[in-house]
C-alpha positions in Angstrom: -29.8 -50.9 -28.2 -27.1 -48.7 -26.5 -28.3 -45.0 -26.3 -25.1 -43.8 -24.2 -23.2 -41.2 -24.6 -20.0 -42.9 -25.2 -18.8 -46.4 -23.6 -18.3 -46.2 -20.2 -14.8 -47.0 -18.8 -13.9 -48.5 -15.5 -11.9 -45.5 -13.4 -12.0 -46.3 -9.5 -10.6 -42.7 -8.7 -11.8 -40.7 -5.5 -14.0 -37.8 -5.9 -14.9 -35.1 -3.7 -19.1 -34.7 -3.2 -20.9 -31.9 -2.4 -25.4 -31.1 -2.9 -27.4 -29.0 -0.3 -25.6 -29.0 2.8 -23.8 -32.4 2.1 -20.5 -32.6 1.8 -18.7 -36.1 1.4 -16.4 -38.5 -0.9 -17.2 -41.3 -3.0 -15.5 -43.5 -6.0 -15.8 -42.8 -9.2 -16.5 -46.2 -10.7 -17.4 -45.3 -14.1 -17.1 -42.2 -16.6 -18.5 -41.8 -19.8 -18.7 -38.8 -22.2 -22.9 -38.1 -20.7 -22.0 -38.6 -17.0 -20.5 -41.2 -14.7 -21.7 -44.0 -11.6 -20.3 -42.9 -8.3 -20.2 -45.2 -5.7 -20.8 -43.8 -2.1 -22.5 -44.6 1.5 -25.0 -41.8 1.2 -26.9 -41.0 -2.1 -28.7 -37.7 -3.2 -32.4 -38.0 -4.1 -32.9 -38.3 -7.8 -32.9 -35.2 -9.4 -30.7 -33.9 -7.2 -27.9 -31.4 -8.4 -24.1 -32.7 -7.2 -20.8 -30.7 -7.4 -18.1 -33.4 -8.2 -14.1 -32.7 -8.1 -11.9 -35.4 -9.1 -8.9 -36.3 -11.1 -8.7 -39.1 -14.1 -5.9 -41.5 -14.4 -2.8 -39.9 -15.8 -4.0 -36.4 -15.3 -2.2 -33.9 -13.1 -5.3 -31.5 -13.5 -8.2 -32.3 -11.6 -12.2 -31.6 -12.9 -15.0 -29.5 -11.4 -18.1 -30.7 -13.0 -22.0 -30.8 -11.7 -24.1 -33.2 -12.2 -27.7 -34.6 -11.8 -28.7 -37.6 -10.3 -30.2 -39.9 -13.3 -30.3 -43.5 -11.2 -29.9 -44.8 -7.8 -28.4 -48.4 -6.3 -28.9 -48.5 -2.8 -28.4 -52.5 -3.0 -26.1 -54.9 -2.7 -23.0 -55.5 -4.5 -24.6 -58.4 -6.0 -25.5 -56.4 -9.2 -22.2 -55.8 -10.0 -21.0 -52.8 -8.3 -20.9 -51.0 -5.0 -24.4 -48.9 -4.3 -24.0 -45.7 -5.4 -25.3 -43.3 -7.8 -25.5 -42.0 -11.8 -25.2 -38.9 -12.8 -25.7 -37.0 -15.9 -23.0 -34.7 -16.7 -24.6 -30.6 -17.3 -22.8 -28.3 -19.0 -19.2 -30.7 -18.8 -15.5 -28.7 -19.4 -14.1 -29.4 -22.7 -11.1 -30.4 -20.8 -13.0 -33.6 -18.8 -14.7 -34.4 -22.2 -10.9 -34.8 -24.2 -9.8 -36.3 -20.9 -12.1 -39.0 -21.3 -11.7 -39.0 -25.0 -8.0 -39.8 -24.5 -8.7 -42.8 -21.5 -11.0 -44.4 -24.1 -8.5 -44.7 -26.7 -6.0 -45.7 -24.3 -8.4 -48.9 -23.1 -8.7 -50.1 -26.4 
């Protein structure tokens, strides 16, 4: 049974990082409508708030969104995907929500 959000949809873009005192980038492998998986060398502890800024494919405007950390991969890339990170999108813009709306329709 699938209990996310929306399907999740293959992005690769480059995203800007930021909890505590940690500031770094990461990729933004996959989005969704609840959250997205962010692959990145260092990961916050679960639970952890995150500050992500980032741009989706064929938008000019880029997204300020936090986040909390829902799941952790610190293995190899033999599940599938680089280590990284999910997080859970809190309190998303409207405008990243219709953003992601739009790139759904668009890979179908």
């Amino acid at each position: 049974m699938n209990t996310r959000a929306s399907e999740r949809i293959h992005v690769g873009v480059p995203a800007a990082l930021k909890w505590g005192d940690r500031q770094m980038t990461g990729i933004v492998e996959l989005v969704n409508l609840g959250g997205m998986y962010v692959a990145t060398t260092k990961c916050p502890e679960l639970g952890d708030y995150v500050d992500f800024l980032f741009s989706l494919p064929g938008e000019r405007r880029s997204f300020r969104v936090r986040g909390s950390v829902v799941f952790l991969d610190n293995g190899p890339e033999s599940t599938g995907h680089p280590p990284g990170f999910g997080a859970r999108f809190e309190r998303p813009p409207v405008g990243l929500l219709e953003a992601i709306k739009s790139l759904d329709k668009k890979d179908h």
